[in-house]
VMD Tcl script that builds the backbone (N, CA, C; Angstrom):
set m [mol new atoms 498]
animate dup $m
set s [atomselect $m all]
$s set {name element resname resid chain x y z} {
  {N N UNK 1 A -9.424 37.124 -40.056}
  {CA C UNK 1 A -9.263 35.693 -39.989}
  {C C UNK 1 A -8.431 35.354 -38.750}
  {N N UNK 2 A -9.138 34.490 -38.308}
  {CA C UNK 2 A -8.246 33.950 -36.929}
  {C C UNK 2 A -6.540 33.241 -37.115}
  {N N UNK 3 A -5.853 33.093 -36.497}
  {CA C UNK 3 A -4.764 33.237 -36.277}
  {C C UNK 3 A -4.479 31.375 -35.802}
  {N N UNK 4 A -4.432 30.241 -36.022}
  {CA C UNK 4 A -4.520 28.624 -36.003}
  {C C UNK 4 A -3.026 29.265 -35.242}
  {N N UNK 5 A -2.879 27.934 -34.138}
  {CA C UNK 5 A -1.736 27.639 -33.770}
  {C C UNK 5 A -1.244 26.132 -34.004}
  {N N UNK 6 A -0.085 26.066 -33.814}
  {CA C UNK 6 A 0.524 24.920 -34.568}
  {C C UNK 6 A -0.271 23.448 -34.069}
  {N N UNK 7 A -0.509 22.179 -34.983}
  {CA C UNK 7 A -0.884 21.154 -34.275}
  {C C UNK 7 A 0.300 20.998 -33.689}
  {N N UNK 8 A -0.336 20.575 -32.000}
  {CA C UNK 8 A 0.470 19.901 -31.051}
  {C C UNK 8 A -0.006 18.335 -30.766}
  {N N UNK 9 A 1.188 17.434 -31.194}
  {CA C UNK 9 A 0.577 15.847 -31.147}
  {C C UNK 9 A 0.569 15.597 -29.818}
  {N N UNK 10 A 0.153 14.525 -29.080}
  {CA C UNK 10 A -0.226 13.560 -28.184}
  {C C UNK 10 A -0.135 12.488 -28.555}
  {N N UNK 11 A 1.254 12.434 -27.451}
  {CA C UNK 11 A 1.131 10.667 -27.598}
  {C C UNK 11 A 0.591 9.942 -25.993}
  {N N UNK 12 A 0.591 8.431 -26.579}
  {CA C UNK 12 A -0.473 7.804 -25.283}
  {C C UNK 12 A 0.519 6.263 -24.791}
  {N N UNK 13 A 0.079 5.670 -24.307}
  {CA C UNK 13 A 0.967 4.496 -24.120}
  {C C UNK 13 A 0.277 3.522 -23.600}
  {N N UNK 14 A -0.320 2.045 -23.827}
  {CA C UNK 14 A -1.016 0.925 -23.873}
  {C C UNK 14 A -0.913 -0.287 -23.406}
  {N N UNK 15 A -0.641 -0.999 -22.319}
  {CA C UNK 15 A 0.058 -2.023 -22.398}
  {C C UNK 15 A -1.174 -3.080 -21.736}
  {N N UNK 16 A -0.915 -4.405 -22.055}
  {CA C UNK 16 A -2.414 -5.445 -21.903}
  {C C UNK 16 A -1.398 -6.450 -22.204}
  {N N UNK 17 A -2.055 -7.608 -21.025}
  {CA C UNK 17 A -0.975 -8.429 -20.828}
  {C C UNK 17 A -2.130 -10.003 -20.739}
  {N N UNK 18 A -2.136 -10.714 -21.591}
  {CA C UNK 18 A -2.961 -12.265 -21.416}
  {C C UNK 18 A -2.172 -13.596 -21.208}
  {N N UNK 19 A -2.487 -14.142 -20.036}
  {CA C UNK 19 A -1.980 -15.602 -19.565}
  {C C UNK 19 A -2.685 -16.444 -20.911}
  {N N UNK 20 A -1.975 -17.629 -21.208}
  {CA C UNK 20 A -2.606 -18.644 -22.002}
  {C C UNK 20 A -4.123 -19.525 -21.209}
  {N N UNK 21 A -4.529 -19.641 -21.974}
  {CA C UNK 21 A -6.096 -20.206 -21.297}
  {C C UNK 21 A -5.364 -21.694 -21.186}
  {N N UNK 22 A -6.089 -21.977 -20.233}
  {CA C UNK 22 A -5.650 -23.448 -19.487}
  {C C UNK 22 A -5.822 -24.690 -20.507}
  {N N UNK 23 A -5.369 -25.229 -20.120}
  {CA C UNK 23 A -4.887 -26.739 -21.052}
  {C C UNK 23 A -6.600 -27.554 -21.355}
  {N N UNK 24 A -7.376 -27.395 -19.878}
  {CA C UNK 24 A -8.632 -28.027 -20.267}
  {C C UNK 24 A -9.942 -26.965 -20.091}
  {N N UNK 25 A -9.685 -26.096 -20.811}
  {CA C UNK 25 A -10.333 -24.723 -21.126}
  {C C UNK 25 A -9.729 -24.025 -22.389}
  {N N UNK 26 A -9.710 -24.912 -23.579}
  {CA C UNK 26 A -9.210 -24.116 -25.065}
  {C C UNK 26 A -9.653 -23.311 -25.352}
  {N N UNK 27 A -9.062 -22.190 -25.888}
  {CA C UNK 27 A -9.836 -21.174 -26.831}
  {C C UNK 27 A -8.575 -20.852 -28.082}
  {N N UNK 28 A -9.099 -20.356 -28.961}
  {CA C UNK 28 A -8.264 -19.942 -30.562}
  {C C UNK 28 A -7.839 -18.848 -29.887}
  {N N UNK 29 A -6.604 -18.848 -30.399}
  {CA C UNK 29 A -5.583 -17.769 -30.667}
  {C C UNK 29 A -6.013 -16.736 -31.382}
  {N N UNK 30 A -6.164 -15.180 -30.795}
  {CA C UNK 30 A -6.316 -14.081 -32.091}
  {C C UNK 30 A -5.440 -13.234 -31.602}
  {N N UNK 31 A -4.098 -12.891 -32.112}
  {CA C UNK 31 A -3.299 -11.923 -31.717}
  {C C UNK 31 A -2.935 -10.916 -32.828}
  {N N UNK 32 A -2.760 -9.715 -32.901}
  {CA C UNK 32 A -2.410 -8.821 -34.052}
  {C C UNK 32 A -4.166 -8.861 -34.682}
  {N N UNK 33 A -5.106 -9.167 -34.512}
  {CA C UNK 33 A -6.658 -9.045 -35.236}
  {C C UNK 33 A -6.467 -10.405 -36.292}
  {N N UNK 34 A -5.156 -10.956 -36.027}
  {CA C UNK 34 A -5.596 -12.512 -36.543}
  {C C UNK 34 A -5.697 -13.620 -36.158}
  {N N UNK 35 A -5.956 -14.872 -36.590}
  {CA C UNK 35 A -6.485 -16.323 -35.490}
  {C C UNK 35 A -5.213 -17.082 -36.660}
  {N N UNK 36 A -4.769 -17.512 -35.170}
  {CA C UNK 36 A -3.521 -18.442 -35.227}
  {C C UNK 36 A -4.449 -19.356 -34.920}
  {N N UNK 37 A -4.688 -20.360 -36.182}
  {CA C UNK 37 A -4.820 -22.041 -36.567}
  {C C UNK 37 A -3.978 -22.974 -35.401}
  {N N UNK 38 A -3.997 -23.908 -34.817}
  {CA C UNK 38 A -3.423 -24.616 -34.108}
  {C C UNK 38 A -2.699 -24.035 -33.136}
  {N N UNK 39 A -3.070 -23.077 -32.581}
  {CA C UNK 39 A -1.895 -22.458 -31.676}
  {C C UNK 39 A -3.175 -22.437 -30.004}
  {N N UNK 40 A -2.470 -22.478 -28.942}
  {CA C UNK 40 A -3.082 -21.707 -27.904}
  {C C UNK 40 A -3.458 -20.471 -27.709}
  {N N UNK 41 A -4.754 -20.175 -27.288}
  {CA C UNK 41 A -5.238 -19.187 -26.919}
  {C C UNK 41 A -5.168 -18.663 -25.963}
  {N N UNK 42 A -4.960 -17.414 -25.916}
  {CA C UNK 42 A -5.169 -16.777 -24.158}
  {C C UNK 42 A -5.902 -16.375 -23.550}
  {N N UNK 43 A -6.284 -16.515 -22.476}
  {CA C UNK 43 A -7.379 -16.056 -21.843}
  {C C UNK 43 A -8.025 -14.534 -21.447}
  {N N UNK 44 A -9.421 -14.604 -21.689}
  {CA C UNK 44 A -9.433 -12.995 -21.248}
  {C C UNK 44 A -11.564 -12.893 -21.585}
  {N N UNK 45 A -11.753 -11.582 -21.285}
  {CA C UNK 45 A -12.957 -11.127 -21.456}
  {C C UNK 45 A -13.805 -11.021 -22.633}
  {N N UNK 46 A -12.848 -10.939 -23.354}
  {CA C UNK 46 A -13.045 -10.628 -25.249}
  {C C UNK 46 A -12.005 -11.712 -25.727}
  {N N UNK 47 A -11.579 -11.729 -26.936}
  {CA C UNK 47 A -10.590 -12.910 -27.514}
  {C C UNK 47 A -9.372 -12.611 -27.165}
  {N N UNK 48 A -9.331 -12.073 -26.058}
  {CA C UNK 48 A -7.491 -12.021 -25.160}
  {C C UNK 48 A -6.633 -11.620 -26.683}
  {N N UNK 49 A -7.090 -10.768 -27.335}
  {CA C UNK 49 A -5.579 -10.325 -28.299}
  {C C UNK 49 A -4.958 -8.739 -27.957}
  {N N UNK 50 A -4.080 -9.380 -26.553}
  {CA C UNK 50 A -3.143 -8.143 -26.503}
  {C C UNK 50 A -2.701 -7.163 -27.275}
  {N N UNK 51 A -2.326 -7.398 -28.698}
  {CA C UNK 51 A -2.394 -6.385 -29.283}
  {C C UNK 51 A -3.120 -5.767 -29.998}
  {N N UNK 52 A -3.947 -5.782 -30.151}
  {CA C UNK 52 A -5.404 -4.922 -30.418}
  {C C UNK 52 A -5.875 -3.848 -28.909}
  {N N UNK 53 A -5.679 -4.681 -27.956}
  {CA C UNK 53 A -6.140 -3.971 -26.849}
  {C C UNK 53 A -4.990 -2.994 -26.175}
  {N N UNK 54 A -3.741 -3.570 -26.992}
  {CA C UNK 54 A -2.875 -2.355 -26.142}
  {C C UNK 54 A -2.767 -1.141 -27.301}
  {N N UNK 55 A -2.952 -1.360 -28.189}
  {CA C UNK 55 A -3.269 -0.084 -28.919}
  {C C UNK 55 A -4.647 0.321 -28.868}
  {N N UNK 56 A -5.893 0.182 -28.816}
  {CA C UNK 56 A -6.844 0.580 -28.538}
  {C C UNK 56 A -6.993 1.432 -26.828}
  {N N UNK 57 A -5.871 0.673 -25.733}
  {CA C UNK 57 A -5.322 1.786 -24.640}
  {C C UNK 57 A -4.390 2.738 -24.795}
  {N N UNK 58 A -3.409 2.649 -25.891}
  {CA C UNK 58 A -3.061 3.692 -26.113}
  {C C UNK 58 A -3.247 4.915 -26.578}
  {N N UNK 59 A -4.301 4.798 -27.449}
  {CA C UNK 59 A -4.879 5.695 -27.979}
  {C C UNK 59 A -6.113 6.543 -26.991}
  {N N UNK 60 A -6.689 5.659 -26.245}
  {CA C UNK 60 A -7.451 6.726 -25.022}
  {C C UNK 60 A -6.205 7.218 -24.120}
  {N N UNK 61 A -5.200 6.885 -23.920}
  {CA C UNK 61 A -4.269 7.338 -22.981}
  {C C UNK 61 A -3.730 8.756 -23.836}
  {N N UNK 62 A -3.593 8.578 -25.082}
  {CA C UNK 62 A -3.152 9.414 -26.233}
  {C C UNK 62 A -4.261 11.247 -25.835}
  {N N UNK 63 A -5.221 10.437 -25.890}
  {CA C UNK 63 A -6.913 11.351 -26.083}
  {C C UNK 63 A -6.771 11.652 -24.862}
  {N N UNK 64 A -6.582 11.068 -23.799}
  {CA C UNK 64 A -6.997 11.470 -22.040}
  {C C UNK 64 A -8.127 11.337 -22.161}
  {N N UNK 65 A -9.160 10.177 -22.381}
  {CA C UNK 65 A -10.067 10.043 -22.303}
  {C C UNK 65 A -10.455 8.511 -21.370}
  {N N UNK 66 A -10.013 8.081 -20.973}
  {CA C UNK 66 A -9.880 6.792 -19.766}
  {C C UNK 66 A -9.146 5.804 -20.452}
  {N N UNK 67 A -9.417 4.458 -20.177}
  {CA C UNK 67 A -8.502 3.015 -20.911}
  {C C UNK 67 A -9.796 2.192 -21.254}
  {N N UNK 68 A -9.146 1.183 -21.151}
  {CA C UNK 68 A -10.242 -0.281 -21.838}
  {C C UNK 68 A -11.174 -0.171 -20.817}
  {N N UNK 69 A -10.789 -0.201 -19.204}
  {CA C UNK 69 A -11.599 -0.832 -18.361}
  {C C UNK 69 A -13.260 0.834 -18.614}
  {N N UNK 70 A -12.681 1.935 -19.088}
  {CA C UNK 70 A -13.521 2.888 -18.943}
  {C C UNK 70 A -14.735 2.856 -19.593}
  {N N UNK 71 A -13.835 2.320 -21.182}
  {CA C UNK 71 A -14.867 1.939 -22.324}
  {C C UNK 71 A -15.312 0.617 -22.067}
  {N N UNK 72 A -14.908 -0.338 -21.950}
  {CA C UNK 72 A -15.267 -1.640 -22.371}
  {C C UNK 72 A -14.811 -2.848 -21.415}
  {N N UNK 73 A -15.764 -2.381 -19.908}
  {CA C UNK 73 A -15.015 -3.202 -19.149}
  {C C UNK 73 A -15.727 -4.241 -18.856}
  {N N UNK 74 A -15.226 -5.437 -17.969}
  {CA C UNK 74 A -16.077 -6.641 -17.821}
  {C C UNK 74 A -17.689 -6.483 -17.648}
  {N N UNK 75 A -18.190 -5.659 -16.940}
  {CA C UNK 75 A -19.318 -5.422 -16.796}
  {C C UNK 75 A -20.374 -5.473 -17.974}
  {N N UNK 76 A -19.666 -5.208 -19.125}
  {CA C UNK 76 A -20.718 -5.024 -20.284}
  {C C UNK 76 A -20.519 -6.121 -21.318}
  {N N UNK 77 A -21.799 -7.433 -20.947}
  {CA C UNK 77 A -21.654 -8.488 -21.081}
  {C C UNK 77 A -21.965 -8.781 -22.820}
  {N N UNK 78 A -22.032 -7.669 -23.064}
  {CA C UNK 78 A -22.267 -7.891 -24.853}
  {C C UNK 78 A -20.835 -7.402 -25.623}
  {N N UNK 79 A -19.889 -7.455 -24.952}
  {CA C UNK 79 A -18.495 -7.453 -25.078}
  {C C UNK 79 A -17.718 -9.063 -24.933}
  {N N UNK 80 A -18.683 -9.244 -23.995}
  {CA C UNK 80 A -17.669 -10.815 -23.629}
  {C C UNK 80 A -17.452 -11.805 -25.358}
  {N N UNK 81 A -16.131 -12.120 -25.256}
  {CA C UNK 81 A -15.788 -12.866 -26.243}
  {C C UNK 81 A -15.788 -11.281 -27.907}
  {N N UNK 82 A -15.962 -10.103 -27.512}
  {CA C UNK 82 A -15.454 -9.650 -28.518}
  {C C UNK 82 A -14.240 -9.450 -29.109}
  {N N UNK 83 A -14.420 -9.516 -30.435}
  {CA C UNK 83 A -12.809 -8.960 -30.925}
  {C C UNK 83 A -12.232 -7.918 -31.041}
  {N N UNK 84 A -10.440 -8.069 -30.972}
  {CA C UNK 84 A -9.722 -7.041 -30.618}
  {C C UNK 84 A -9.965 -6.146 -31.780}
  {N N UNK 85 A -9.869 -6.488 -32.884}
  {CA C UNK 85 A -10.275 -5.380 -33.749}
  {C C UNK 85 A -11.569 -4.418 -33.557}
  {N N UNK 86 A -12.427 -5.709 -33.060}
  {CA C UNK 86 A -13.749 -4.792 -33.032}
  {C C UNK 86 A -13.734 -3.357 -32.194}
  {N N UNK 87 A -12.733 -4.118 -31.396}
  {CA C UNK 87 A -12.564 -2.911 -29.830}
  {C C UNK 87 A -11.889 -1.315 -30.591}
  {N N UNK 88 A -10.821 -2.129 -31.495}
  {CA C UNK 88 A -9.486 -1.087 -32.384}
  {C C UNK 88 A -10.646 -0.043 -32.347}
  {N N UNK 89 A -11.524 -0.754 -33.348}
  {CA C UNK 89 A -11.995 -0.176 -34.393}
  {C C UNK 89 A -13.229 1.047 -33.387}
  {N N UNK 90 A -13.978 1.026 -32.285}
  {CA C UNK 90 A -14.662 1.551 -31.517}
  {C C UNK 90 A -14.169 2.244 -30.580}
  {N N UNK 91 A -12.212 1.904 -30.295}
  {CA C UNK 91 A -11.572 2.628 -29.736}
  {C C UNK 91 A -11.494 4.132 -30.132}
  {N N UNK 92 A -10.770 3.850 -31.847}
  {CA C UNK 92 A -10.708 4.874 -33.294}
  {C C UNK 92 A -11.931 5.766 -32.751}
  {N N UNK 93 A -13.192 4.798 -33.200}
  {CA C UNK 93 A -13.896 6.192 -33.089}
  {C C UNK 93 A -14.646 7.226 -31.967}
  {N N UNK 94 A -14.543 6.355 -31.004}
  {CA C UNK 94 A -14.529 7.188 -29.809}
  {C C UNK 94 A -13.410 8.368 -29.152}
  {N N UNK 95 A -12.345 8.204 -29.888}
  {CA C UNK 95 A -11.238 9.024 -30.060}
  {C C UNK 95 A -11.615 10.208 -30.991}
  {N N UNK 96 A -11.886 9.592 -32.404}
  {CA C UNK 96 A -12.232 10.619 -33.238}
  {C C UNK 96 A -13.632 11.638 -32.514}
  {N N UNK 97 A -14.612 11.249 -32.198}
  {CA C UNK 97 A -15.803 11.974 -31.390}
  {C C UNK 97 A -15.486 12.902 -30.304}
  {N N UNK 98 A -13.680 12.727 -29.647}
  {CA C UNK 98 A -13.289 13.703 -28.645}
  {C C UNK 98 A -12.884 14.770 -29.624}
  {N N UNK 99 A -12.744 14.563 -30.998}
  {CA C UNK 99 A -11.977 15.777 -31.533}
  {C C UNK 99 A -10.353 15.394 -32.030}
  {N N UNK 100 A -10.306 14.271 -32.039}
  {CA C UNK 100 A -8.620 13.832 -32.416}
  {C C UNK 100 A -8.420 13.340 -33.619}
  {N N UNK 101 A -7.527 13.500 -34.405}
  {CA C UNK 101 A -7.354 12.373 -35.539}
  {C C UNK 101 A -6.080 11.469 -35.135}
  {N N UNK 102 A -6.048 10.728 -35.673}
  {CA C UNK 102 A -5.173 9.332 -35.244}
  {C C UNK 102 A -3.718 9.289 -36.458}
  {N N UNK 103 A -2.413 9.792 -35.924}
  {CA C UNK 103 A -1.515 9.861 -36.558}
  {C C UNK 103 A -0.871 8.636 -36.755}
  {N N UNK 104 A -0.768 7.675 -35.767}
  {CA C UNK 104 A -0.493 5.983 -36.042}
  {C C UNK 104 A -0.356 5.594 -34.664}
  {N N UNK 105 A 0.067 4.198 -34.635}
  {CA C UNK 105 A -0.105 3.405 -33.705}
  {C C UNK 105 A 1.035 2.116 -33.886}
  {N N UNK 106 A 2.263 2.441 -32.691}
  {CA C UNK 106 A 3.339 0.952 -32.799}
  {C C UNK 106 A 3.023 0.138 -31.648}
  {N N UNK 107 A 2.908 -0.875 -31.893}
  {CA C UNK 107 A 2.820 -1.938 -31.099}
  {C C UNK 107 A 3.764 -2.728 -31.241}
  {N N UNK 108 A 4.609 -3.739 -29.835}
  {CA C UNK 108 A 5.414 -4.512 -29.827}
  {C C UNK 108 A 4.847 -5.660 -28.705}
  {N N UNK 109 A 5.023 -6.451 -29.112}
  {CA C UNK 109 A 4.559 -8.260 -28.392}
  {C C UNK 109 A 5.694 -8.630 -28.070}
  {N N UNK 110 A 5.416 -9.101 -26.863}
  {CA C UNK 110 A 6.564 -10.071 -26.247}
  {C C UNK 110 A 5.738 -11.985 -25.797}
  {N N UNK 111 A 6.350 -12.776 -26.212}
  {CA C UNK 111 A 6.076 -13.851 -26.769}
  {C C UNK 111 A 6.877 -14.741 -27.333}
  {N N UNK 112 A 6.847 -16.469 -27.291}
  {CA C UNK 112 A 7.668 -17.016 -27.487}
  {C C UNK 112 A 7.277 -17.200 -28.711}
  {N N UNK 113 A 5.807 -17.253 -28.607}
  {CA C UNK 113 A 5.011 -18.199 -29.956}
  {C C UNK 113 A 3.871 -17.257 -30.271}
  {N N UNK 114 A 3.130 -16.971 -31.187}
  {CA C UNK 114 A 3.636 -17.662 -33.153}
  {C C UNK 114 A 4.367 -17.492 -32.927}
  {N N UNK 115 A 5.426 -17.683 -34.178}
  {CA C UNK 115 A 6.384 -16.877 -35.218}
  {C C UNK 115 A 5.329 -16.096 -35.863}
  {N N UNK 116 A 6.213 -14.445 -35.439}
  {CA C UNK 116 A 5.037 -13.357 -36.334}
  {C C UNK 116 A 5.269 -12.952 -37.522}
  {N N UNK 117 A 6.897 -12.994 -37.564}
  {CA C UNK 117 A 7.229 -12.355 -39.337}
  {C C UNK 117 A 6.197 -12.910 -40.035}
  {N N UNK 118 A 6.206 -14.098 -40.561}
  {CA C UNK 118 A 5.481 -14.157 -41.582}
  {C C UNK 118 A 3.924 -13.729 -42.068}
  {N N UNK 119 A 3.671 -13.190 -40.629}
  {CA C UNK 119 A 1.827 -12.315 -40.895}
  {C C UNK 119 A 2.427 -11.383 -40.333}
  {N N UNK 120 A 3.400 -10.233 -40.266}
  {CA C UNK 120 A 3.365 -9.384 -39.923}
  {C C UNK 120 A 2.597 -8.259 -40.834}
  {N N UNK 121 A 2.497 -8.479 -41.825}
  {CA C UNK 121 A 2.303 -7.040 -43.045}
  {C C UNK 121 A 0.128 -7.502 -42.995}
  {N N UNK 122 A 0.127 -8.990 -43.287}
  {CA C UNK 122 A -1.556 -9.142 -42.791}
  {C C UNK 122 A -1.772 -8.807 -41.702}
  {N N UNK 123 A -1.015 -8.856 -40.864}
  {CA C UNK 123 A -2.014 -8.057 -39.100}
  {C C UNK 123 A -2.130 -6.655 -39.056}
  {N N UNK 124 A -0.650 -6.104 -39.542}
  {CA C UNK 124 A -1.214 -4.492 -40.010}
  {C C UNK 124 A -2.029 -4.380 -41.052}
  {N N UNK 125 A -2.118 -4.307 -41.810}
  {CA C UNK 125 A -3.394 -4.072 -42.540}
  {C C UNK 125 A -4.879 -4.214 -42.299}
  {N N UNK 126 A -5.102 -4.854 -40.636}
  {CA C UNK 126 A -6.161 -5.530 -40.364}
  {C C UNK 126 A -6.367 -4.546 -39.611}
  {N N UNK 127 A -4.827 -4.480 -38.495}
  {CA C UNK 127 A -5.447 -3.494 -36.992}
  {C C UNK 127 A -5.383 -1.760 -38.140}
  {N N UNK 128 A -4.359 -1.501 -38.632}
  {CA C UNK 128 A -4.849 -0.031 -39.907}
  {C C UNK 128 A -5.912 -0.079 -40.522}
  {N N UNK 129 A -6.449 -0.686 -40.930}
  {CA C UNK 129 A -8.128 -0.794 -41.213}
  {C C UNK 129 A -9.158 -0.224 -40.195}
  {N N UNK 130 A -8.955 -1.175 -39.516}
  {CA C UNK 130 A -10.020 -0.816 -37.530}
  {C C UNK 130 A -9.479 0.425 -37.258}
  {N N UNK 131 A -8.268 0.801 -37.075}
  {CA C UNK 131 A -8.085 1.914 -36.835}
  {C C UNK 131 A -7.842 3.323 -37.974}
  {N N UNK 132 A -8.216 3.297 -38.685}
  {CA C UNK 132 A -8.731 4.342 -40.038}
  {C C UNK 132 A -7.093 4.502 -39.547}
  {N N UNK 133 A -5.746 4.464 -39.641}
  {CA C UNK 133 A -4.793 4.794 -39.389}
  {C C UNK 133 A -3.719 4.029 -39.411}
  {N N UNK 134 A -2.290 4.413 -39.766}
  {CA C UNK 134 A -1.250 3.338 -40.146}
  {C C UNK 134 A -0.831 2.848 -38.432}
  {N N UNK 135 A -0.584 1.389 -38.821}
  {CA C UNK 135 A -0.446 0.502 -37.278}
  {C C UNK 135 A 0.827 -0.242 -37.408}
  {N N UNK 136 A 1.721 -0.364 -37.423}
  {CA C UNK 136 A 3.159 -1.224 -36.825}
  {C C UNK 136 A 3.135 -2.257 -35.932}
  {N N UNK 137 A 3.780 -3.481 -36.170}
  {CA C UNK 137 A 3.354 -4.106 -35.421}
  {C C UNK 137 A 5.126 -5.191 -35.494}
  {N N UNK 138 A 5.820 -5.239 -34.088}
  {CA C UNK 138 A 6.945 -5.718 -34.069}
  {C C UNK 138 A 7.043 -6.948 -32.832}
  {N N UNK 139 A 7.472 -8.191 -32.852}
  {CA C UNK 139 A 7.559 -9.134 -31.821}
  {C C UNK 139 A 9.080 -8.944 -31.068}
  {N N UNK 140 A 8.947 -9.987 -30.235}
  {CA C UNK 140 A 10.383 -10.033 -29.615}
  {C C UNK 140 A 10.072 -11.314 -28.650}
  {N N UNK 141 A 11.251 -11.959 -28.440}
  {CA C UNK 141 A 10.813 -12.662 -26.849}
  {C C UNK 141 A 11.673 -12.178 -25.626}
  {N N UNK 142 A 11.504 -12.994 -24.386}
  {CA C UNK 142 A 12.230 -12.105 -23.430}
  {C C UNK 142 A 13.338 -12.774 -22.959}
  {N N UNK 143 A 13.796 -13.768 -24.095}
  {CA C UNK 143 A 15.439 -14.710 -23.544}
  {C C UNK 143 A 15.026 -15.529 -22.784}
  {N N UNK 144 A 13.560 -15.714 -22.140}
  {CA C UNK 144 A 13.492 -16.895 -21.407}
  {C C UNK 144 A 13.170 -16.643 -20.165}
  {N N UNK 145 A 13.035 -15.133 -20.147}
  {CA C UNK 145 A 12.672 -14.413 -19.024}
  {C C UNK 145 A 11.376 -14.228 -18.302}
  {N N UNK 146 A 11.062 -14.201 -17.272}
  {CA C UNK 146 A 9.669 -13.967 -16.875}
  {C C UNK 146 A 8.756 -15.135 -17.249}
  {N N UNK 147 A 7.424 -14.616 -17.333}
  {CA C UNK 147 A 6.195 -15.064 -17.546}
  {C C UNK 147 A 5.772 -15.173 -19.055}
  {N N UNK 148 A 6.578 -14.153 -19.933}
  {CA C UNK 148 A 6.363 -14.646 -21.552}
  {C C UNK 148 A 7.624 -15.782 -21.766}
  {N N UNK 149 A 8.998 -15.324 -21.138}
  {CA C UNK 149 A 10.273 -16.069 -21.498}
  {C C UNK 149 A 9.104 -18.107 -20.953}
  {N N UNK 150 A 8.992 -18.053 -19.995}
  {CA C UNK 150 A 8.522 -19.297 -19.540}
  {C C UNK 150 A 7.385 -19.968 -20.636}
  {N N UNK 151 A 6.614 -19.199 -21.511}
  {CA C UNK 151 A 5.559 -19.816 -22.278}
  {C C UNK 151 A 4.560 -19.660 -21.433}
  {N N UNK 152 A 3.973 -19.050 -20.579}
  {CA C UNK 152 A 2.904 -18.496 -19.875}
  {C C UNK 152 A 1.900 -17.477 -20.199}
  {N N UNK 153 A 2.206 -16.809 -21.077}
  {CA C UNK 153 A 1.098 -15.643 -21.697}
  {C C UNK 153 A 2.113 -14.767 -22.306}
  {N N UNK 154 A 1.338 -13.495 -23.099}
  {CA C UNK 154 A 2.328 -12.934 -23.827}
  {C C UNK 154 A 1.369 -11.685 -23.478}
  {N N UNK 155 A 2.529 -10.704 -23.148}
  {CA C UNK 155 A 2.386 -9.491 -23.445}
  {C C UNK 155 A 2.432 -8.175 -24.512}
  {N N UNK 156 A 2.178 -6.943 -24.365}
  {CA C UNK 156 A 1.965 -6.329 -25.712}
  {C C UNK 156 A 2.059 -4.635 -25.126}
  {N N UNK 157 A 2.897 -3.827 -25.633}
  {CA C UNK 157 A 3.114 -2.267 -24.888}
  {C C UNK 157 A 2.922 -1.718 -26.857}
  {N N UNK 158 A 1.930 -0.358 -26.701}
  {CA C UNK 158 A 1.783 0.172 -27.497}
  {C C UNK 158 A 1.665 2.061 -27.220}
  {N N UNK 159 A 2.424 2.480 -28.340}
  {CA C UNK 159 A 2.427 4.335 -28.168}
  {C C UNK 159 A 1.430 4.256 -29.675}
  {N N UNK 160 A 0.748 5.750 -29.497}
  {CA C UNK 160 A -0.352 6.213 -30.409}
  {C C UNK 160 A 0.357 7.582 -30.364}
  {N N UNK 161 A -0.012 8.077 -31.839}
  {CA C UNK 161 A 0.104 10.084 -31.464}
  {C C UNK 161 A -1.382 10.151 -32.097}
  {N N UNK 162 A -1.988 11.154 -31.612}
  {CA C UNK 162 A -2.954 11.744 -31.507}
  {C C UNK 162 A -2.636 13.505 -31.861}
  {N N UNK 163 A -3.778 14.058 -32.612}
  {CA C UNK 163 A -3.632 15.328 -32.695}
  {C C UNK 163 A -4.855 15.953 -32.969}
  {N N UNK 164 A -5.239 17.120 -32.274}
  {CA C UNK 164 A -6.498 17.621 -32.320}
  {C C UNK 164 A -6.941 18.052 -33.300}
  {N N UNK 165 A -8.241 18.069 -33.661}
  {CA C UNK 165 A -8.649 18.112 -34.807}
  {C C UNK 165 A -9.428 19.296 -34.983}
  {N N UNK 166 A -10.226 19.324 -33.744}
  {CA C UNK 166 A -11.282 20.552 -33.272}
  {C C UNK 166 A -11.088 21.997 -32.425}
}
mol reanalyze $m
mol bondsrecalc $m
mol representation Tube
mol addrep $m
């Protein structure tokens, strides 16, 4: 009988950053794989939800298998306006098909607006779903700083561990 050596994890790191869509160009809010009701939307290729897409880059960064733009970049026009989950969820398994299983996934948003506590435990359960794997999901703002501190778009940095399977 062969001799297994220890799993060695991989971790990856994600970050996706969306300006708010312009004042006379609306679109709905979907951040965390949910749609914020009355809120501004941000702009982007798919439904601009930074955090779906920065964990779905973390996890190819995790794999060493390219980022968003590799899998799912502007060019492939049956993407436009997709959702971040959808992406999670096609991220997952294009990960799993290299041979990896998916140990979890933290994500943190920087942002003035929503208020996330109160859907924090519904957005994980949404992006852990898409991603067959437990997902974390923590806000913050930046004191007023920058381009999220100003109310200009919100950003999103995410780590994945990954561990081979095959």
């Amino acid at each position: 009988m062969a001799k297994s050596g220890p799993i060695i994890p991989r971790t990856g790191i994600g970050i996706d950053v969306h300006a708010f869509a312009p004042e006379n160009e609306p679109r709905e809010l979907w951040l965390g794989g949910l749609h914020w009701e009355g809120e501004r939307g941000l702009a982007g290729h798919s439904d601009g939800d930074p955090v779906a897409h920065a964990a779905a880059d973390a996890l190819f960064s995790a794999a060493g298998v390219g980022d968003l733009g590799t899998h799912f970049g502007t060019g492939r026009s049956e993407l436009a306006g997709a959702s971040g989950v959808t992406l999670l969820a096609e991220a997952a398994k294009i990960v799993r098909a290299e041979g990896f299983e998916i140990g979890n996934i933290a994500i943190q948003f920087v942002g003035n607006r929503p208020k996330f506590g109160p859907r924090r435990e519904e957005s994980q359960a949404v992006l852990s779903s898409a991603a067959g794997a437990p997902v974390s999901v923590s806000a913050t703002t930046s004191d007023g700083l920058g381009f999220t501190g100003r109310g200009e778009g919100i950003s999103a940095m995410a780590t994945a561990l990954v561990y081979r399977t095959i």
